[in-house]
N, CA, C and O of each residue as an XYZ file, in Angstrom:
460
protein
N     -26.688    -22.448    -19.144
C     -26.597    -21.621    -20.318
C     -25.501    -20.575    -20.106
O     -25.588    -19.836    -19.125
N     -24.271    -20.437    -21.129
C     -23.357    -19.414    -20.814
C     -24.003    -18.260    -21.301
O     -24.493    -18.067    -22.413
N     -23.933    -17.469    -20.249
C     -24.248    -15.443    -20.659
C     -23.592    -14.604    -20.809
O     -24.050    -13.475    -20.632
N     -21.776    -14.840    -21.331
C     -20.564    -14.222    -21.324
C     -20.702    -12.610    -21.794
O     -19.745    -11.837    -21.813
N     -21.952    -12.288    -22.135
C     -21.954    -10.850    -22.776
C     -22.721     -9.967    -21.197
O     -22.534     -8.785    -20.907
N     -23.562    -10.960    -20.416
C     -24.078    -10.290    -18.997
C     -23.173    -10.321    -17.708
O     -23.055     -9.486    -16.811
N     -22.469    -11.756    -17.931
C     -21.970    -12.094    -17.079
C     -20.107    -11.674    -16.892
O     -19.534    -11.776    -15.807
N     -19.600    -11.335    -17.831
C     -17.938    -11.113    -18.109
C     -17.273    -10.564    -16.612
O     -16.103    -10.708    -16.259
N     -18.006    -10.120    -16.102
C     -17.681     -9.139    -14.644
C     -17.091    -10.743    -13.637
O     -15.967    -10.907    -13.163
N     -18.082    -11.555    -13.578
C     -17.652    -13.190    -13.003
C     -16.532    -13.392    -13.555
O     -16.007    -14.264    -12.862
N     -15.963    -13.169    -14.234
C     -15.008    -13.866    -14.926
C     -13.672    -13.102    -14.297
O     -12.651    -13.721    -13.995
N     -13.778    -12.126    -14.194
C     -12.864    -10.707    -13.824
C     -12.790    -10.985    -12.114
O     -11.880    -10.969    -11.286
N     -13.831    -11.169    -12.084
C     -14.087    -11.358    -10.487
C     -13.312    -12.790     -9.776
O     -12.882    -12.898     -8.627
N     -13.306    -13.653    -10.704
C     -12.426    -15.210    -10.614
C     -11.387    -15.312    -10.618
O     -10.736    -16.133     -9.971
N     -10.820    -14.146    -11.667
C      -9.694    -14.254    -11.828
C      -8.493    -13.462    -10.937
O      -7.330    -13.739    -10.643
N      -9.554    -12.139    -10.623
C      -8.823    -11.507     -9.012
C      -8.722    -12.891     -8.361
O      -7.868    -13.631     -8.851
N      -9.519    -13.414     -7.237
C      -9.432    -14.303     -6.111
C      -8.821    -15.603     -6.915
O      -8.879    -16.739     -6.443
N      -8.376    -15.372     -7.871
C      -7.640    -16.715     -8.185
C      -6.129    -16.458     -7.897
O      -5.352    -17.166     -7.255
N      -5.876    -15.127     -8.606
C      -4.314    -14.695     -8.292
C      -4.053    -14.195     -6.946
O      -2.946    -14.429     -6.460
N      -4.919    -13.538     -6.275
C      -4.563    -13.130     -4.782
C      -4.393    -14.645     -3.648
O      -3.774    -14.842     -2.602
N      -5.362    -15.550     -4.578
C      -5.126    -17.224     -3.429
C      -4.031    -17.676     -4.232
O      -3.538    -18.456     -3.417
N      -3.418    -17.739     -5.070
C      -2.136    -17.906     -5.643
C      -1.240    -17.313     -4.910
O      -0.493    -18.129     -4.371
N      -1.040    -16.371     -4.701
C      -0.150    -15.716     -4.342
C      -0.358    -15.580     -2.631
O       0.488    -15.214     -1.815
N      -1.235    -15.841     -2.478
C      -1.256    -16.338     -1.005
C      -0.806    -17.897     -0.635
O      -0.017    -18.301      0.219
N      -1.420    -18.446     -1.375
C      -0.602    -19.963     -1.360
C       0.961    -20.069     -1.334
O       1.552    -20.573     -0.379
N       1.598    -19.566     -2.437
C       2.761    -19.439     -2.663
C       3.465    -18.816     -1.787
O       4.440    -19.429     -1.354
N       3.210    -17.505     -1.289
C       3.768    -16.818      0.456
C       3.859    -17.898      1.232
O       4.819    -18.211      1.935
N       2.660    -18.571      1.071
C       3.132    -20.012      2.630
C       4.151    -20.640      2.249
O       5.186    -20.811      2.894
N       3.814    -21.144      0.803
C       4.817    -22.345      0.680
C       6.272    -22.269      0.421
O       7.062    -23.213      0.403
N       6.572    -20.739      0.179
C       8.561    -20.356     -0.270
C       8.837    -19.808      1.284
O       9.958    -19.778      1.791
N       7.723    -19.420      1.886
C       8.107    -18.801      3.433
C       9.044    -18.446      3.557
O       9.826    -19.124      4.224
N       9.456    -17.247      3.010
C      10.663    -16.432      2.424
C      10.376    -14.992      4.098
O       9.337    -15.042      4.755
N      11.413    -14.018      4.392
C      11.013    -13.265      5.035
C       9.737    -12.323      5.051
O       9.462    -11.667      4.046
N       9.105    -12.271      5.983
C       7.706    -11.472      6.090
C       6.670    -12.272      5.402
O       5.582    -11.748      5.164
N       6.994    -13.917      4.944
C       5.640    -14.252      4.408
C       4.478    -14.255      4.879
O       3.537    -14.757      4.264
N       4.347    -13.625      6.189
C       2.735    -14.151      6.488
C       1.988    -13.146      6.348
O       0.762    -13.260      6.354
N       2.737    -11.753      6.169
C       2.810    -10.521      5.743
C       2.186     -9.992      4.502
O       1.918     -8.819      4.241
N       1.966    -11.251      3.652
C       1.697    -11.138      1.893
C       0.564    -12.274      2.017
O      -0.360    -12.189      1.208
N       0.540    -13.335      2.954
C      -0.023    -14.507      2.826
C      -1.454    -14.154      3.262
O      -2.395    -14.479      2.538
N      -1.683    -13.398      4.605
C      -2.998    -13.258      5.216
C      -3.712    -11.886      4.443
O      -4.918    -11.811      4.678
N      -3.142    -10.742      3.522
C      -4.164    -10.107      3.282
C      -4.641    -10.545      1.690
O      -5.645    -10.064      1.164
N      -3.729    -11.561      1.004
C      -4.023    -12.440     -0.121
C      -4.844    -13.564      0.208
O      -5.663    -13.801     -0.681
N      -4.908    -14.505      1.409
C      -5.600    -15.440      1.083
C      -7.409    -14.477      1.839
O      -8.548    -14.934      1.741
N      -7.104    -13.502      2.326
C      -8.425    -12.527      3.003
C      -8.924    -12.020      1.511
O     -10.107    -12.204      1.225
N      -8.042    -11.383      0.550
C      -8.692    -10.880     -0.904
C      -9.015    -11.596     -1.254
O     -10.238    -11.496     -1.347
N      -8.436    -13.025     -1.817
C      -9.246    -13.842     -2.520
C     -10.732    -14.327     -1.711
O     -11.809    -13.955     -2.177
N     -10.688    -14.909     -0.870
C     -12.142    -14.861      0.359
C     -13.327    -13.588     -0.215
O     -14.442    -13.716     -0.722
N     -12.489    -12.323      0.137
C     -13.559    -11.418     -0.540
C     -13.924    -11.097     -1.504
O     -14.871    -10.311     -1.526
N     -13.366    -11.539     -2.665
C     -13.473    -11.540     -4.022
C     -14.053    -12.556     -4.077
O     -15.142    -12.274     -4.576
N     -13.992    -14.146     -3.764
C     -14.975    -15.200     -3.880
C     -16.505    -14.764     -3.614
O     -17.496    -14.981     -4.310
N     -16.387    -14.098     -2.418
C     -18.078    -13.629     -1.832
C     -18.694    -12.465     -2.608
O     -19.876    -12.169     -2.787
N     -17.201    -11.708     -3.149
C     -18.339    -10.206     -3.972
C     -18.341    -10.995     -5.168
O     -18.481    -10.167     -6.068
N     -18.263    -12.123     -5.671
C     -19.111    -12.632     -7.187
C     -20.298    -13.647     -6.518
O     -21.386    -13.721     -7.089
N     -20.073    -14.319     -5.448
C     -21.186    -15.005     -5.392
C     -22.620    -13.843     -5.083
O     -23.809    -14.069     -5.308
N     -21.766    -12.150     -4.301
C     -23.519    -12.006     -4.203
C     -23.855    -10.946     -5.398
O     -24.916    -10.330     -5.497
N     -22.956    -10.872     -6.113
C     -23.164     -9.869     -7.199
C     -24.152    -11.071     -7.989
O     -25.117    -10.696     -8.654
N     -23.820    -12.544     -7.855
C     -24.725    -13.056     -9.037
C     -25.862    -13.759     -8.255
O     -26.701    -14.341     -8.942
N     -25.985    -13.780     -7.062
C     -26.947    -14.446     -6.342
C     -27.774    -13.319     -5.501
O     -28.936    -13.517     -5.147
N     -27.231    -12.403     -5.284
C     -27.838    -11.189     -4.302
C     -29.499    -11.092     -4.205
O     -30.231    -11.178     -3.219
N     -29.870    -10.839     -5.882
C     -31.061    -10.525     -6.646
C     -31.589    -11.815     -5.588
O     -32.351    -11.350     -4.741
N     -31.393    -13.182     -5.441
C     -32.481    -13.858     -5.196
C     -32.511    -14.316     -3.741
O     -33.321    -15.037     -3.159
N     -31.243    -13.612     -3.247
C     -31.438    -14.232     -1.571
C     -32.109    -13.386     -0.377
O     -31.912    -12.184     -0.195
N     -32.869    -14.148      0.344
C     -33.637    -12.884      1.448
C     -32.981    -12.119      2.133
O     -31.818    -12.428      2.392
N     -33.379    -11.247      2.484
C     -32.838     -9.893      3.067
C     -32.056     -9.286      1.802
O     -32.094     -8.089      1.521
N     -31.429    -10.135      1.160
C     -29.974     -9.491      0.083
C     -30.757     -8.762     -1.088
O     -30.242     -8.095     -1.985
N     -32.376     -9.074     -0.862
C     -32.864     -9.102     -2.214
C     -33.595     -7.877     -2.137
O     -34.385     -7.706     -3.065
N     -33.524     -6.818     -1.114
C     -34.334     -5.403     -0.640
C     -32.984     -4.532     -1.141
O     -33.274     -3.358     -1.372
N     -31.863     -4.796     -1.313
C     -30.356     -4.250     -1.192
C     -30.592     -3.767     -2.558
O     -31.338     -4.328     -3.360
N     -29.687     -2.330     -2.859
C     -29.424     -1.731     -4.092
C     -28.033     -3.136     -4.612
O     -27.474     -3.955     -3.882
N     -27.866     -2.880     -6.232
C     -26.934     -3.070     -7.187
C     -25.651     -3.025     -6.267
O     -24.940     -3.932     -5.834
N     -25.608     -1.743     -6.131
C     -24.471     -1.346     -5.353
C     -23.440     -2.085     -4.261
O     -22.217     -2.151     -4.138
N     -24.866     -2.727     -3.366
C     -24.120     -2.816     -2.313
C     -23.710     -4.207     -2.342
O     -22.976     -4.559     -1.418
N     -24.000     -4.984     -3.123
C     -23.697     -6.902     -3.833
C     -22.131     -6.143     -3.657
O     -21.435     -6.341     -2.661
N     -21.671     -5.152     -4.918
C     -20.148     -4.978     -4.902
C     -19.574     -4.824     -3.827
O     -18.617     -5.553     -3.570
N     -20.000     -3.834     -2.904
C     -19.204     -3.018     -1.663
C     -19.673     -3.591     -0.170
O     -19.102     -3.105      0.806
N     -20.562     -4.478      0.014
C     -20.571     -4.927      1.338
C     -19.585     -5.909      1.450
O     -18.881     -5.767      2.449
N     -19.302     -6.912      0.699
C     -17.815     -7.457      0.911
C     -16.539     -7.462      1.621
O     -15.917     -8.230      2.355
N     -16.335     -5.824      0.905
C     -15.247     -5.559      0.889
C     -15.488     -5.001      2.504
O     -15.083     -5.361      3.609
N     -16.233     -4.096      2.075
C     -16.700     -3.029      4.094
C     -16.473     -4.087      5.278
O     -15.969     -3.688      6.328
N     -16.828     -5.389      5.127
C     -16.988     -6.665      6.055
C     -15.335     -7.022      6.260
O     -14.808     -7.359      7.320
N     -14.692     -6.856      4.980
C     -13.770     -8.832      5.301
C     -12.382     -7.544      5.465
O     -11.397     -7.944      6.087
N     -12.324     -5.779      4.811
C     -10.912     -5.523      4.821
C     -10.542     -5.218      6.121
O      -9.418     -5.535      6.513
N     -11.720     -4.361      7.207
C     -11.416     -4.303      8.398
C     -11.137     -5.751      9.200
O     -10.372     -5.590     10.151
N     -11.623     -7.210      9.007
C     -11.274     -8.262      9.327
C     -10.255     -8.497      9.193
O      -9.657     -8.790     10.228
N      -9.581     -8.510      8.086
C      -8.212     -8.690      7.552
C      -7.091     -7.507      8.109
O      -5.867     -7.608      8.190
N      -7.792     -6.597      8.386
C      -6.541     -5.480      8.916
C      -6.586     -6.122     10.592
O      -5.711     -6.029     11.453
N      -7.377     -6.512     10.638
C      -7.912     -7.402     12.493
C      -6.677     -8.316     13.122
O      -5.961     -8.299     14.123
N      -6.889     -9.262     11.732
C      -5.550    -10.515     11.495
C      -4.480     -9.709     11.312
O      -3.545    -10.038     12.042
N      -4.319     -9.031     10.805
C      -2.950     -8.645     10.384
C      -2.459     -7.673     11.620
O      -1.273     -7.363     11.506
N      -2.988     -7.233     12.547
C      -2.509     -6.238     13.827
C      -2.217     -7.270     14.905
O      -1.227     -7.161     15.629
N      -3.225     -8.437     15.023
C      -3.379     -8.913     15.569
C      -1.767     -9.824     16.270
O      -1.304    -10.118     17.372
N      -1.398     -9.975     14.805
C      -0.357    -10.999     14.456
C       1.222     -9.707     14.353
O       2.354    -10.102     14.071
N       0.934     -8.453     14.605
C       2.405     -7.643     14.800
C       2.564     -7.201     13.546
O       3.457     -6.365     13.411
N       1.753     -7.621     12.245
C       2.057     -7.424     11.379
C       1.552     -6.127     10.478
O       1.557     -6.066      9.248
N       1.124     -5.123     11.392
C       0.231     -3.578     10.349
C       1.228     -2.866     11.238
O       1.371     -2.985     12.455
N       1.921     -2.065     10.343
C       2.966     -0.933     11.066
C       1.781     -0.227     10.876
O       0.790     -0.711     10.329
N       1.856      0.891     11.309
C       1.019      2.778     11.486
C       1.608      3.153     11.842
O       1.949      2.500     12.828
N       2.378      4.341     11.683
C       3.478      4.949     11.970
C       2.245      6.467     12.388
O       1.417      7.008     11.655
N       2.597      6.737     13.765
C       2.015      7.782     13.874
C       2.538      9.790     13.889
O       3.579     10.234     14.372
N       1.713     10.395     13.383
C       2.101     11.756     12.696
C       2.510     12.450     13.989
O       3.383     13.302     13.819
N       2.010     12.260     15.471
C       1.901     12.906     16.053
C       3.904     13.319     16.922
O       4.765     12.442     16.989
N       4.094     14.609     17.367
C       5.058     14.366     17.580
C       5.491     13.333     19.068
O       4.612     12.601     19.522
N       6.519     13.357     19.557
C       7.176     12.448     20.656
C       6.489     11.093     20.924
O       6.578     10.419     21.950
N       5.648     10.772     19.587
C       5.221      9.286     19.931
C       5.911      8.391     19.434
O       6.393      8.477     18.305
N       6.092      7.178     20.376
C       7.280      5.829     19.840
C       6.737      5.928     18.444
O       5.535      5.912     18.180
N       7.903      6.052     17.394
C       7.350      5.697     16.321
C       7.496      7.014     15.257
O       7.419      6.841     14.041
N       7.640      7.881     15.649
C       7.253      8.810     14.900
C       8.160      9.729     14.270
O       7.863     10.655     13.515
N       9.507      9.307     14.734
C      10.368     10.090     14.130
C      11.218     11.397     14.913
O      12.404     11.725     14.942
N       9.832     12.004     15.583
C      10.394     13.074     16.148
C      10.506     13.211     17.693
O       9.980     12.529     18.573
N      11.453     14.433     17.791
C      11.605     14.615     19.490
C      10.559     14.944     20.262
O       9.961     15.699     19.496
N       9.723     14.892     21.549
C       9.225     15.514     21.665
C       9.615     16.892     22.331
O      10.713     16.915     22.888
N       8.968     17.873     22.342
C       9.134     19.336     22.105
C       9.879     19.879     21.224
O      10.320     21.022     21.341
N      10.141     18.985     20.070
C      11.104     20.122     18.810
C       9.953     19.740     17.793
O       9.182     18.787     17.680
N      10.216     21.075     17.013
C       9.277     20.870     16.050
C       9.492     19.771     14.743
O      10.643     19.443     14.455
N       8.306     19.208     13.953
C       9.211     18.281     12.600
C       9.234     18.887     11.792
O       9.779     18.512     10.754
């Protein structure tokens, strides 16, 4: 039975992880400079966008998932898969952090002069 007036959020939710695995697909396949750069935290969004609609619409009936507030169907997802994905992406050379502090590689400044 379609419920497009309860359900419209699925739809929104499909259509994120459809364009982020698009566009993760496509990073592999033009493998243009820095593609893996665009490829691993797109094909990781779409992944987490697949899982925050399956438990936003399944949450209510699965054990353990089913003691959980509203809330957390949306945001445990994300809490799980972005630190994963920042995991892959360090892992692989690919997360600059440029640090604030002074005389550290990286940072711009001398050490002992002020920035």
């Amino acid at each position: 039975m379609l419920r497009f007036a309860e359900d419209w959020h699925l739809l929104v939710i499909g259509a994120v992880a459809f364009g982020a695995g698009s566009l993760g697909y496509l990073a592999r396949r033009r493998r243009r400079s820095g593609w893996l750069r665009v490829h691993v935290p797109a094909m990781g969004g779409a992944y987490v966008a697949l899982f925050t609609g399956f438990y936003v619409d399944n949450g209510r009936h699965l054990p353990l998932w089913d003691r959980l507030p509203t809330l957390a169907y949306w945001l445990l997802p994300s809490l799980v898969g972005a630190p994963l994905i920042l995991r892959a992406l360090s892992r692989r050379g690919l997360l600059r952090v440029r640090s604030a502090m002074p005389g550290r590689p990286g940072s711009g400044v001398q050490p002992g002069r002020p920035g």
